[in-house]
C-alpha positions as CSV (number, residue, x, y, z in Angstrom):
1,X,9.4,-7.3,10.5
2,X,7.2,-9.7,8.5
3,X,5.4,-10.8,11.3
4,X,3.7,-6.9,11.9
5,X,3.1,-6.3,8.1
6,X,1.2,-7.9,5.2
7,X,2.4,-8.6,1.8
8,X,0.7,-6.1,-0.6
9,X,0.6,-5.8,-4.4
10,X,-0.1,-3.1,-5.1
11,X,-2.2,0.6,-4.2
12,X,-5.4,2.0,-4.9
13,X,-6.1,5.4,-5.0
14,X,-9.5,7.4,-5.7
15,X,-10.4,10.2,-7.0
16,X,-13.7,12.2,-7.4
17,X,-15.6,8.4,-8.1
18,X,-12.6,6.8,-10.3
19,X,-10.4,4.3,-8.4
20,X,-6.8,3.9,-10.0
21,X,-5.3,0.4,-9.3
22,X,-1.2,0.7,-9.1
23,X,0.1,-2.8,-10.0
24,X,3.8,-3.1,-8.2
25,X,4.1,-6.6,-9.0
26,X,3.4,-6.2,-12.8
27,X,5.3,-2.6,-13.3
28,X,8.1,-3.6,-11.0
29,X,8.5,-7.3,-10.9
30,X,8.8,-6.6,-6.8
31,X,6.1,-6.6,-3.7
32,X,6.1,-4.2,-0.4
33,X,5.3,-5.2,2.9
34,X,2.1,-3.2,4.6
35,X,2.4,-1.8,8.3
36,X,-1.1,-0.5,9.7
37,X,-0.5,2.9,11.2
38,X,-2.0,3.5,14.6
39,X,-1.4,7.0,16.3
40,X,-1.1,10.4,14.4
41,X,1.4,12.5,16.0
42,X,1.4,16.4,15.2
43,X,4.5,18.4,14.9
C-alpha cells in the first residue's frame, strides 16, 4: 500500500481567499497515507 501513496501531515482547505491548515500530526500525534484519485465514476 505504501508504495501507491504519500505520507501526508496534514489538509488544507480554502475558503472564499482564507486557507485553513489542519495539522494531524500536532492534534493527533498520528499521519495518513495519500492515494491520488484518478477516474470519477457516477452513480
Amino acid at each position: 500500500m505504501e508504495a501507491e501513496g504519500i505520507q501526508g501531515d496534514g489538509a488544507n482547505i480554502s475558503y472564499n481567499k482564507d486557507l485553513i491548515r489542519i495539522d494531524l500530526v500536532r492534534n493527533t500525534g498520528k499521519d495518513v497515507l495519500v492515494y491520488g484519485q484518478t477516474e470519477m465514476t457516477a452513480p
